[in-house]
BALOBA-1460 file (C-alpha; in Angstrom, 3 decimals):
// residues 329
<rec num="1" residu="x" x="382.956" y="214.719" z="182.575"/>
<rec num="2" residu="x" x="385.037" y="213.615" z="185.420"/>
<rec num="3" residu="x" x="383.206" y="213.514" z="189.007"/>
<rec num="4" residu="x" x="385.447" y="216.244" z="189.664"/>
<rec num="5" residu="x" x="383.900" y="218.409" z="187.349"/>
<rec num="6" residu="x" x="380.407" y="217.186" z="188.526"/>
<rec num="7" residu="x" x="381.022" y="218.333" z="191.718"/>
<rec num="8" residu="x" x="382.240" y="221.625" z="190.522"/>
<rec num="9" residu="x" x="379.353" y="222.215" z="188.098"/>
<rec num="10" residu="x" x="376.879" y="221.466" z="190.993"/>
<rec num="11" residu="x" x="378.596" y="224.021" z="193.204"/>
<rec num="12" residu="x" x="379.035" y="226.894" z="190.633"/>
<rec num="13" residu="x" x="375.951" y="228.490" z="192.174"/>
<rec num="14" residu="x" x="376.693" y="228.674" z="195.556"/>
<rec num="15" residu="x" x="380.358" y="229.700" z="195.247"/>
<rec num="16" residu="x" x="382.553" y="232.299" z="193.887"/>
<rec num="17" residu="x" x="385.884" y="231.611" z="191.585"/>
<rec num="18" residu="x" x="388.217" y="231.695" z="194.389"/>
<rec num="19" residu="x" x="385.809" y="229.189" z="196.200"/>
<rec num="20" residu="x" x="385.563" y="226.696" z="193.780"/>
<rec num="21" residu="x" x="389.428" y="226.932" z="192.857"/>
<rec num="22" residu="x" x="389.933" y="225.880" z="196.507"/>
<rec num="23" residu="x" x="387.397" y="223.431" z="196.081"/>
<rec num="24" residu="x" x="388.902" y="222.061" z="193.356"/>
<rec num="25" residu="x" x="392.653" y="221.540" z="195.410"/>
<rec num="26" residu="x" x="390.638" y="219.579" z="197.926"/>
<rec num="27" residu="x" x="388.882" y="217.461" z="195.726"/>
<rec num="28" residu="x" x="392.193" y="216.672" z="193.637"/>
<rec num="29" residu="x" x="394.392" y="215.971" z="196.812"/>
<rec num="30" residu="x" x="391.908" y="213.494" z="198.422"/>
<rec num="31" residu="x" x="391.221" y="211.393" z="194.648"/>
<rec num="32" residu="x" x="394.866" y="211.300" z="194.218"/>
<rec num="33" residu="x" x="396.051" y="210.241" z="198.157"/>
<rec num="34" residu="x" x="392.762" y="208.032" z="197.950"/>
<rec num="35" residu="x" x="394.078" y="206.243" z="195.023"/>
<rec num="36" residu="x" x="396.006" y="203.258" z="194.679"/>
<rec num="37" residu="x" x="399.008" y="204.865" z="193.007"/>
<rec num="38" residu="x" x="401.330" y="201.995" z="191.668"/>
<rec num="39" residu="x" x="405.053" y="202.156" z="191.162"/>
<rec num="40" residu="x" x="405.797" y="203.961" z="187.995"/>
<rec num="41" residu="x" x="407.659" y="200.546" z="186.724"/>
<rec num="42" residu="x" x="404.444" y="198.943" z="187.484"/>
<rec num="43" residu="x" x="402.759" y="200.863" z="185.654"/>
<rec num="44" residu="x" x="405.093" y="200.444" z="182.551"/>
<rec num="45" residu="x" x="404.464" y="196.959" z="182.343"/>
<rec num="46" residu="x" x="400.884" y="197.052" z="182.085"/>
<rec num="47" residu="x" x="400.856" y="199.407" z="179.826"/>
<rec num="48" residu="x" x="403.169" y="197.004" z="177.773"/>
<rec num="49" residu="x" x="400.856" y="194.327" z="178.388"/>
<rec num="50" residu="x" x="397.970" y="196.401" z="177.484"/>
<rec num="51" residu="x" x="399.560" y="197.554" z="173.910"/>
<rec num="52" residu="x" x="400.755" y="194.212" z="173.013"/>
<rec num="53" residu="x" x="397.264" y="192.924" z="173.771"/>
<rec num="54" residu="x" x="396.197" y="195.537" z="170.280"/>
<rec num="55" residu="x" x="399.109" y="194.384" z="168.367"/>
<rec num="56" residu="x" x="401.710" y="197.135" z="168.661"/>
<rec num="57" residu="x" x="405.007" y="196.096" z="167.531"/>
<rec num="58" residu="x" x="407.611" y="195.463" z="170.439"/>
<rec num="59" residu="x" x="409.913" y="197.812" z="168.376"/>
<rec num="60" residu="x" x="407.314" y="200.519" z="168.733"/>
<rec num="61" residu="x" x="406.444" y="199.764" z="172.291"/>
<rec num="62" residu="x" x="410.155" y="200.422" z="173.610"/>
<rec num="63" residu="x" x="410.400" y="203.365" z="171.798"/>
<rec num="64" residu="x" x="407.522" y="204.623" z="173.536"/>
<rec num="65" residu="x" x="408.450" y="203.410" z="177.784"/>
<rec num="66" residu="x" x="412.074" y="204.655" z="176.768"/>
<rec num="67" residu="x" x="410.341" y="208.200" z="176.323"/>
<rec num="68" residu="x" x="408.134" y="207.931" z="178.944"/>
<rec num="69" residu="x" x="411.245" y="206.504" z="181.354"/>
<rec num="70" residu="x" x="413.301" y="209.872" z="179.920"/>
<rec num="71" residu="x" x="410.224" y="212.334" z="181.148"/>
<rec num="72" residu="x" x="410.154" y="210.826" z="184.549"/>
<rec num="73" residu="x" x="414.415" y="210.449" z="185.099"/>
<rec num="74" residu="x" x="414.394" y="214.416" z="184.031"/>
<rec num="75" residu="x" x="412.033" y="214.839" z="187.308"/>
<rec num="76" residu="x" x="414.384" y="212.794" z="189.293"/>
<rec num="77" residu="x" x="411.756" y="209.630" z="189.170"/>
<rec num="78" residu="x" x="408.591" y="211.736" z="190.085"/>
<rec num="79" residu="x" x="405.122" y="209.688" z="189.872"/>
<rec num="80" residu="x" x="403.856" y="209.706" z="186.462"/>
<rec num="81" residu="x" x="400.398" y="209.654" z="188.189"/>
<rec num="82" residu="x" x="401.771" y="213.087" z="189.426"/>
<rec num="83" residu="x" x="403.475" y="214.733" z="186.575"/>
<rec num="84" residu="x" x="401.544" y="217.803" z="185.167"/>
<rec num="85" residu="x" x="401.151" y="219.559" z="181.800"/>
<rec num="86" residu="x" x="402.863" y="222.309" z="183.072"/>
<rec num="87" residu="x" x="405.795" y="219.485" z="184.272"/>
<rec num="88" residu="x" x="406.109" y="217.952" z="180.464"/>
<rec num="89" residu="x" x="406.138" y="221.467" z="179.003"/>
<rec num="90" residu="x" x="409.021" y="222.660" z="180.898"/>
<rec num="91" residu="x" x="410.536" y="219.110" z="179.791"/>
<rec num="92" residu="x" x="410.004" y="219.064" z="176.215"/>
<rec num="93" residu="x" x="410.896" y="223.132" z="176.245"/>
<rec num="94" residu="x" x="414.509" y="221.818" z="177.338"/>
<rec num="95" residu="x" x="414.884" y="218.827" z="175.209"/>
<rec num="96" residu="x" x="414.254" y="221.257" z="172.197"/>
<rec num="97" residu="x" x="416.889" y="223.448" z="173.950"/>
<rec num="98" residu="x" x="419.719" y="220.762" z="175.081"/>
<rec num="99" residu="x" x="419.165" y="218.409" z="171.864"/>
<rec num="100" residu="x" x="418.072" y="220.949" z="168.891"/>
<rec num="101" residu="x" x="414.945" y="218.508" z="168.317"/>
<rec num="102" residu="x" x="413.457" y="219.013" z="165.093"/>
<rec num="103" residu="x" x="409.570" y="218.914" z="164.879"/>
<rec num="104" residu="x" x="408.738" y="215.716" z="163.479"/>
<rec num="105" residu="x" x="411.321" y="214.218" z="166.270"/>
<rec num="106" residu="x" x="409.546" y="216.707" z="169.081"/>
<rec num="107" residu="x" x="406.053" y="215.230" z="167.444"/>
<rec num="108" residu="x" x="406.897" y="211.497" z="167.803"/>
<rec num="109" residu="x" x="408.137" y="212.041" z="171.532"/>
<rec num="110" residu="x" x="404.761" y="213.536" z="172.712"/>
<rec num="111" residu="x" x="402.803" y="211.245" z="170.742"/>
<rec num="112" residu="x" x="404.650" y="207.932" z="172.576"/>
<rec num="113" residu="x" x="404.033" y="210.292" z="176.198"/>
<rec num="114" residu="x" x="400.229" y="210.682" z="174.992"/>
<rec num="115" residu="x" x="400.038" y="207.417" z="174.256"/>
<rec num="116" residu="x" x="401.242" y="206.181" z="178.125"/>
<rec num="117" residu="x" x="399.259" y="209.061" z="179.233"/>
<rec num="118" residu="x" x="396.118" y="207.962" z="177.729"/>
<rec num="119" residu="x" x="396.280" y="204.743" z="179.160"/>
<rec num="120" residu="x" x="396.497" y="205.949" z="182.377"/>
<rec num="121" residu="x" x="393.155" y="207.757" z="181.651"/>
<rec num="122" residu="x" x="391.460" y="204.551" z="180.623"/>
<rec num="123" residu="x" x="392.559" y="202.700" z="183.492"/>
<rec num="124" residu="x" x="391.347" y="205.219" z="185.891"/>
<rec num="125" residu="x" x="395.091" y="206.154" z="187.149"/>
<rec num="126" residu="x" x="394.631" y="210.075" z="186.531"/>
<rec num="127" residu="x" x="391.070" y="211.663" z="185.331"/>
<rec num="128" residu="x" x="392.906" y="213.923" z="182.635"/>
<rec num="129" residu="x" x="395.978" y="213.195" z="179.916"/>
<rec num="130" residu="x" x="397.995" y="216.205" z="180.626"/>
<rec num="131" residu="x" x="399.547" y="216.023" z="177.087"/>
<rec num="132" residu="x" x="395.733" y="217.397" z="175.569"/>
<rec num="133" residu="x" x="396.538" y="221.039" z="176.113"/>
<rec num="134" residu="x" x="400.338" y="220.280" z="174.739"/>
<rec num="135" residu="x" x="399.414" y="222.450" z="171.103"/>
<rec num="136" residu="x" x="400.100" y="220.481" z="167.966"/>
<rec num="137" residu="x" x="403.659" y="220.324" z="166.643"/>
<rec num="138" residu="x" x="403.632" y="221.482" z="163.417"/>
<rec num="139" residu="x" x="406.362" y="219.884" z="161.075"/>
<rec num="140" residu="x" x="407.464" y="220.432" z="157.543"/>
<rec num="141" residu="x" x="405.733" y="217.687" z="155.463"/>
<rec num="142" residu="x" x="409.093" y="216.366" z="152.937"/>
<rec num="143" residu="x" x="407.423" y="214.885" z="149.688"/>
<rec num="144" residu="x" x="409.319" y="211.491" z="150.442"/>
<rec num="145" residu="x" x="409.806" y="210.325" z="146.950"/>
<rec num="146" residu="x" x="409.302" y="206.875" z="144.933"/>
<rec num="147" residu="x" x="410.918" y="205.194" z="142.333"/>
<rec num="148" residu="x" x="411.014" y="206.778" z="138.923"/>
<rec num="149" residu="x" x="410.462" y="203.891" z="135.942"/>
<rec num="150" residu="x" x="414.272" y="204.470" z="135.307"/>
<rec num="151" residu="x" x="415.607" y="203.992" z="138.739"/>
<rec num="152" residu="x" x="413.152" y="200.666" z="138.458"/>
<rec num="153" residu="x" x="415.324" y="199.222" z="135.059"/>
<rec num="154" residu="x" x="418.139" y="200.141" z="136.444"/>
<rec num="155" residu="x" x="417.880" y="198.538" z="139.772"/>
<rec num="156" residu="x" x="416.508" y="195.450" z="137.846"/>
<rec num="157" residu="x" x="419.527" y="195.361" z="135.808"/>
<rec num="158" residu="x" x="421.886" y="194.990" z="138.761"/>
<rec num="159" residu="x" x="419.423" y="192.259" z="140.346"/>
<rec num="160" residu="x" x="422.607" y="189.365" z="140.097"/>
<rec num="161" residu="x" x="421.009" y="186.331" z="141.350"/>
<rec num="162" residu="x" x="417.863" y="185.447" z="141.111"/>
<rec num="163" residu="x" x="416.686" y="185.462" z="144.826"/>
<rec num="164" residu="x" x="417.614" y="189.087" z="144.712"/>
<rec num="165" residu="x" x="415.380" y="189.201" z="141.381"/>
<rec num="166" residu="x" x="412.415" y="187.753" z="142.622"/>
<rec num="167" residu="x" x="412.806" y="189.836" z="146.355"/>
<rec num="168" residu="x" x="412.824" y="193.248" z="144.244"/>
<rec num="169" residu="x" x="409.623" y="191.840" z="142.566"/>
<rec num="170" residu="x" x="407.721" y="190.910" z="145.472"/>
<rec num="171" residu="x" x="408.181" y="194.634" z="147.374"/>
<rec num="172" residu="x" x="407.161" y="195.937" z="143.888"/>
<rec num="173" residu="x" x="404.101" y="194.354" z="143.443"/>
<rec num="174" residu="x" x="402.290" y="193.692" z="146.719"/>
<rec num="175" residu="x" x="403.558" y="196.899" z="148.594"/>
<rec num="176" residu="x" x="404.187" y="195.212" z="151.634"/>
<rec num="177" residu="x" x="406.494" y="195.906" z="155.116"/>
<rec num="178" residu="x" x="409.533" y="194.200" z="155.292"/>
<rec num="179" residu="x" x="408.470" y="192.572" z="158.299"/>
<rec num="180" residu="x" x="405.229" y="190.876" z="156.512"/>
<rec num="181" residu="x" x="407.483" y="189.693" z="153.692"/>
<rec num="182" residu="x" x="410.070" y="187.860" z="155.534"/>
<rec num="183" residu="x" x="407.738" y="186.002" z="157.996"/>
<rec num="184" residu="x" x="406.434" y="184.436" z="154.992"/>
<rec num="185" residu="x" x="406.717" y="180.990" z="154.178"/>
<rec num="186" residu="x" x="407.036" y="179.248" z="150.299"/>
<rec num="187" residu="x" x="403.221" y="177.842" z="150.994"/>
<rec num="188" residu="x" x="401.419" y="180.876" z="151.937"/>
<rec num="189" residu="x" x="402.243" y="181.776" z="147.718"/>
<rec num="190" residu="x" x="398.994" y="181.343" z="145.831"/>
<rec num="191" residu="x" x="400.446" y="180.889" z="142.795"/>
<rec num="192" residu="x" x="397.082" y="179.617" z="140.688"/>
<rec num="193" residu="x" x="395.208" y="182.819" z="141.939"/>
<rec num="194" residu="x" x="398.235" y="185.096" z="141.938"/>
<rec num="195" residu="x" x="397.938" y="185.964" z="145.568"/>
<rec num="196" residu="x" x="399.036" y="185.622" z="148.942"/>
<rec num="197" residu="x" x="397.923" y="185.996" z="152.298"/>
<rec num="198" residu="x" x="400.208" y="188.168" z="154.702"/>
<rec num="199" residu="x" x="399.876" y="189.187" z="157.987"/>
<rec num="200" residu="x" x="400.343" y="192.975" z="159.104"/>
<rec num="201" residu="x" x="400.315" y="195.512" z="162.099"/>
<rec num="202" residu="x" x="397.935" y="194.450" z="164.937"/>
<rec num="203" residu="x" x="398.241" y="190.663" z="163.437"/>
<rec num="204" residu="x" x="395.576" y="191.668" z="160.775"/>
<rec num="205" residu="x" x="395.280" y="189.369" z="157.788"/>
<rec num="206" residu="x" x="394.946" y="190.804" z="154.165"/>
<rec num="207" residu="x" x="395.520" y="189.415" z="150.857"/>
<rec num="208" residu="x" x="398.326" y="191.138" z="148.684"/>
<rec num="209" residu="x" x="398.829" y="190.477" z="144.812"/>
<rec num="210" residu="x" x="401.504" y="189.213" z="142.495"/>
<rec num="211" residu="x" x="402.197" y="190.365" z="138.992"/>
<rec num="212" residu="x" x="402.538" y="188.217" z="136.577"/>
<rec num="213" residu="x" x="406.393" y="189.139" z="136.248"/>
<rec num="214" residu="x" x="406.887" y="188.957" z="140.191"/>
<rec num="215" residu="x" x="405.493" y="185.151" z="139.767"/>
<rec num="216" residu="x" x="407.726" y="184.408" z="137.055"/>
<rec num="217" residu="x" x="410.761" y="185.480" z="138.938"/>
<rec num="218" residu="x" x="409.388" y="184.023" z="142.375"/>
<rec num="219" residu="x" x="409.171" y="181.081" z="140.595"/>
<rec num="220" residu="x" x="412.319" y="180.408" z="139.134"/>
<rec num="221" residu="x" x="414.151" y="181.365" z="142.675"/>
<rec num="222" residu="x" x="412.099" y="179.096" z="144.501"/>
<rec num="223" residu="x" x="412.760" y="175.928" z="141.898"/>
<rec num="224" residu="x" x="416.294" y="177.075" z="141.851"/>
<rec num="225" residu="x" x="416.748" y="176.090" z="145.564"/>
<rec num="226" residu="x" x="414.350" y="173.145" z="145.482"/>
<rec num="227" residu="x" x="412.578" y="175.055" z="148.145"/>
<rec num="228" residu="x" x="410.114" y="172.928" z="150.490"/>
<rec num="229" residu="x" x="406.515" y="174.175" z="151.573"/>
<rec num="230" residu="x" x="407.298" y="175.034" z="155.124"/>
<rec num="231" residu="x" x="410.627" y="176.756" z="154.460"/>
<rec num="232" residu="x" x="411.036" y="180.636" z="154.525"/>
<rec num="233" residu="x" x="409.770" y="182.501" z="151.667"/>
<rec num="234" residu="x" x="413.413" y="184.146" z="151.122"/>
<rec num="235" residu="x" x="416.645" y="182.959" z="152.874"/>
<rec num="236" residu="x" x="420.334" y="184.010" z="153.041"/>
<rec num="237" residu="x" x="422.083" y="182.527" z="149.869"/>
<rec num="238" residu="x" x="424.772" y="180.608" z="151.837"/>
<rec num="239" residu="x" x="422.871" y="179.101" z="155.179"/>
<rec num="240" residu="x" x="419.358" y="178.857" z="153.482"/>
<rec num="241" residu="x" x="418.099" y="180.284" z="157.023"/>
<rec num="242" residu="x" x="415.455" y="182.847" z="156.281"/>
<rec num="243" residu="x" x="416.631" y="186.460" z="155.538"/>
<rec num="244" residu="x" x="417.076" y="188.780" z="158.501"/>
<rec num="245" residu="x" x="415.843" y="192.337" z="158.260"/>
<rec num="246" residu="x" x="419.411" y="194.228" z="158.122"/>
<rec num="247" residu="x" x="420.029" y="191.286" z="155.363"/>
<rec num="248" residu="x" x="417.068" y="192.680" z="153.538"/>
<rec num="249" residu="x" x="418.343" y="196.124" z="153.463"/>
<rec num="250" residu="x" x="421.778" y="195.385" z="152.541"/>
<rec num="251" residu="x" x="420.721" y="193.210" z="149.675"/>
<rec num="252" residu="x" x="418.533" y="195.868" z="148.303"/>
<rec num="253" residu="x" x="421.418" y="199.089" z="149.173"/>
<rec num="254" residu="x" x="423.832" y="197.148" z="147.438"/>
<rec num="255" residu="x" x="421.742" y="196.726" z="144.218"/>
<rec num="256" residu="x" x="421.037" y="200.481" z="144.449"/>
<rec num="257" residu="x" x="425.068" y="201.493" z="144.496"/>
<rec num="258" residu="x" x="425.367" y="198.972" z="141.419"/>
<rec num="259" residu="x" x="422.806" y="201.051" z="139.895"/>
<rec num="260" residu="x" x="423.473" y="204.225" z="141.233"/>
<rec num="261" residu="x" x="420.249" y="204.870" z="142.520"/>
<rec num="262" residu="x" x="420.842" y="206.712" z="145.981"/>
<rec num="263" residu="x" x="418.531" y="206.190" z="149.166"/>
<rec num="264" residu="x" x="417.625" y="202.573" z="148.109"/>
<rec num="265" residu="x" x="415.191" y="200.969" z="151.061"/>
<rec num="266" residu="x" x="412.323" y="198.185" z="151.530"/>
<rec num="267" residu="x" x="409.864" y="200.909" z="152.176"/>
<rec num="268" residu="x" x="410.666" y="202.863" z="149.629"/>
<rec num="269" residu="x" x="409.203" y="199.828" z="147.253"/>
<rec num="270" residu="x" x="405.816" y="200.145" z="149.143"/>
<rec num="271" residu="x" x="405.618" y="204.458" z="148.124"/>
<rec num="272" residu="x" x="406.372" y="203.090" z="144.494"/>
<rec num="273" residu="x" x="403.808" y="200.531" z="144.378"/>
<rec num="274" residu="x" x="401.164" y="203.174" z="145.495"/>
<rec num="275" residu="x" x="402.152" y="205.638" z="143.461"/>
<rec num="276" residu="x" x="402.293" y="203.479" z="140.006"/>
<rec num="277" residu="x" x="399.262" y="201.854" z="140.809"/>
<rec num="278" residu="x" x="397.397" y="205.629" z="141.383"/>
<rec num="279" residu="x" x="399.398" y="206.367" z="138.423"/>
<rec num="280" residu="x" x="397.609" y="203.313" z="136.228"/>
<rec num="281" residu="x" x="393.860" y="204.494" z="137.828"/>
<rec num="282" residu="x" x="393.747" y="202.559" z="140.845"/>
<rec num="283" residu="x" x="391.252" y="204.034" z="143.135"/>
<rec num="284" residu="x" x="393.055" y="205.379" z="146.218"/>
<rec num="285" residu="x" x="390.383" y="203.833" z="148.431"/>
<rec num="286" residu="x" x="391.616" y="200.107" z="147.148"/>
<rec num="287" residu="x" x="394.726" y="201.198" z="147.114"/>
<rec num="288" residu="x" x="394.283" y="202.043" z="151.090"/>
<rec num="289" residu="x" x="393.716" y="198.567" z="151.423"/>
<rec num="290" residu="x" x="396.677" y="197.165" z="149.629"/>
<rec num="291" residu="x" x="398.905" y="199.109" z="152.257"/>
<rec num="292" residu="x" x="396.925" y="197.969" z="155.025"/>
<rec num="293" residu="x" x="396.506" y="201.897" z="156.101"/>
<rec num="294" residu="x" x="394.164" y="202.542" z="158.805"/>
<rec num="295" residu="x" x="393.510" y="206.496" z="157.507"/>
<rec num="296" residu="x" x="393.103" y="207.018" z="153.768"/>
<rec num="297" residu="x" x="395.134" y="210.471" z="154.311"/>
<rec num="298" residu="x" x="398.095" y="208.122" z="155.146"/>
<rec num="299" residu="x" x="397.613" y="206.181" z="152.033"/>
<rec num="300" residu="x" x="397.521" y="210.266" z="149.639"/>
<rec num="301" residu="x" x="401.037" y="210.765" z="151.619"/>
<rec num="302" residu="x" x="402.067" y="207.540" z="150.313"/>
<rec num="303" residu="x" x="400.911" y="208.293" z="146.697"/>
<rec num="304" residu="x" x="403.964" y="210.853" z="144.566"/>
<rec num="305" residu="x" x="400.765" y="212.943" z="142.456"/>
<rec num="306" residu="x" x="402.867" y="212.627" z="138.587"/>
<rec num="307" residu="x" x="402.497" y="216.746" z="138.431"/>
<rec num="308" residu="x" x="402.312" y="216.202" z="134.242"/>
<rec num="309" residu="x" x="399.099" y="213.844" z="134.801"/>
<rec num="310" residu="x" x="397.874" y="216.351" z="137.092"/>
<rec num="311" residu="x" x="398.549" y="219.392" z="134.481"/>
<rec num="312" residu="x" x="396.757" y="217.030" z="131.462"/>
<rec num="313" residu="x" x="394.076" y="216.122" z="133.648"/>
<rec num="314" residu="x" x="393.758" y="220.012" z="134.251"/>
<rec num="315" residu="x" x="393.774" y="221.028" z="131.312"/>
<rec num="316" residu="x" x="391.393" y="218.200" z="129.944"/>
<rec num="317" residu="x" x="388.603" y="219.191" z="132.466"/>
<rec num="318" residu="x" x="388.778" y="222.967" z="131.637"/>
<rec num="319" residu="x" x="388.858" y="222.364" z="127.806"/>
<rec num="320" residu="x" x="385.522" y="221.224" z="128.196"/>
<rec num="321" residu="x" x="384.220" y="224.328" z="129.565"/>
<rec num="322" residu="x" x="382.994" y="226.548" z="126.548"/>
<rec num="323" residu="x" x="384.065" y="229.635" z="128.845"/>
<rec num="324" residu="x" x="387.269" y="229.039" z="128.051"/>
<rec num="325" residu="x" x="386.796" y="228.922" z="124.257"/>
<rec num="326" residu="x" x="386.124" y="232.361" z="124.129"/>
<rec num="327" residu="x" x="388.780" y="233.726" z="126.534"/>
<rec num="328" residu="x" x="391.687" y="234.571" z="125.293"/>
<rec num="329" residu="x" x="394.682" y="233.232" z="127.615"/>
């Protein structure tokens, strides 16, 4: 409760609506000119500081000040301190308008303003994020599909060298982000426990496992090129620098065209790992922490349900009822 509404409660005896409404103006005029409102790019930056402090990505981080920066320019530079719910309504009401936002799109934009918002909150900018009484976006939840076994083959069929081999391997088997594989370095392998350490959002440190045919193929790559301890993990093929993220993607698209497999990405390895390994019995709890996923309903969106398991498991688990031995169906 803010002291605002302290005060407010305390009065609610001795006043009438219209009383305390008024009472309410003055109390929110003199906290706001009493505060020591900074410049809104002054605030920006400690909010950068502030979310780099917890880890978030710098990629993440100027998505969310260029969405905060958009709100403010559409209010000809107003104070964020100063900018209502009724103020980011009106604003997100006319980007849906003007730019024919879809939900999901809509749903990321308030989410980056709530999260700016919210730090203002903590740091005792505003009492209130305006963005709590903004009603949930609802969006249309696309079943974002993983490998099937035969796109797998045929990808590995069109893997022509064997860096590109032991690459598809690696995002196979340890589900990881692109980012955590190609910060890695040839020593952080485990290769006599089959493991390897890797470093993920926030900086947090997990262990991730290799299969016994993503060593083999790691293997061979990395004797191939003589590689040394401290060099990168996986490297361009003519510099030997280590592979850039838009490298990564291209290496993998093109192995999807050979193969025909359409929508061929580094993250869509990750949804196939989760869903073969909840395929093969893993519980989804361990498989949570293979991913690294802070919610275990994160982890169920990753994991394609195989709708014939689920209709033999059905079936299976009502067989043993005797009720249905004497019903006819």
């Amino acid at each position: 409760m803010t002291n605002v509404e302290m005060i407010l409660k305390l009065m609610e005896p001795e006043l009438d609506t219209i009383q305390l409404a008024k009472l309410k103006n003055v109390l929110d005029t003199i906290l706001r000119t009493s505060r020591n409102v900074l410049p809104n790019e002054e605030l920006i930056e400690r909010f950068k500081q502030q979310k780099s402090l917890v880890g978030l990505k710098p990629s993440s981080l100027n998505g969310y000040v260029t969405e905060v920066r958009a709100m403010a320019k559409y209010y000809n530079d107003k104070s964020y301190c100063d900018i209502t719910t009724a103020d980011m309504k009106d604003y997100l009401a006319y980007m849906v308008k003007a730019r024919n936002l879809q939900a999901a799109t809509l749903q990321t934009k308030i989410r980056a303003i709530s999260s700016f918002y919210e730090f203002l909150v903590n740091e005792e900018f505003i009492d209130k994020n305006p963005t709590n009484k903004i009603e949930r976006v609802l969006c249309e939840k696309k079943i974002k599909k993983a490998f099937s076994n035969a796109e797998m083959d045929a990808m590995r069929a069109e893997c022509l060298t064997k860096r590109d081999r032991a690459f598809f391997e690696f995002l196979y088997s340890t589900g990881t982000r692109l980012a955590e594989v190609i910060a890695l370095n040839v020593k952080d392998i485990n290769f006599s426990e089959g493991e390897v350490i890797v470093f993920g959002k926030g900086h947090k440190e997990r262990v991730v496992y290799l299969s016994n045919i993503c060593m083999k193929y790691l293997q061979e790559y990395l004797e191939e090129r003589y590689a040394q301890p401290d060099e990168p993990l996986f490297t361009h093929l003519t510099n030997g620098h280590r592979l850039t993220p838009r490298a990564a993607e291209l290496i993998l698209k093109d192995i999807g065209d050979r193969a025909g497999v359409e929508n061929v990405h580094p993250h869509r390895f990750r949804r196939t790992c989760a869903t073969h390994l909840m395929d093969r019995g893993m519980p989804v709890e361990q498989i949570r922490e293979v991913l690294d996923h802070a919610k275990l309903e994160t982890t169920m969106i990753y994991c394609n349900v195989n709708s014939s398991k689920v209709k033999a498991s059905f079936k299976e688990a009502f067989n043993r009822d005797t009720y249905f031995n004497d019903v006819n169906i």
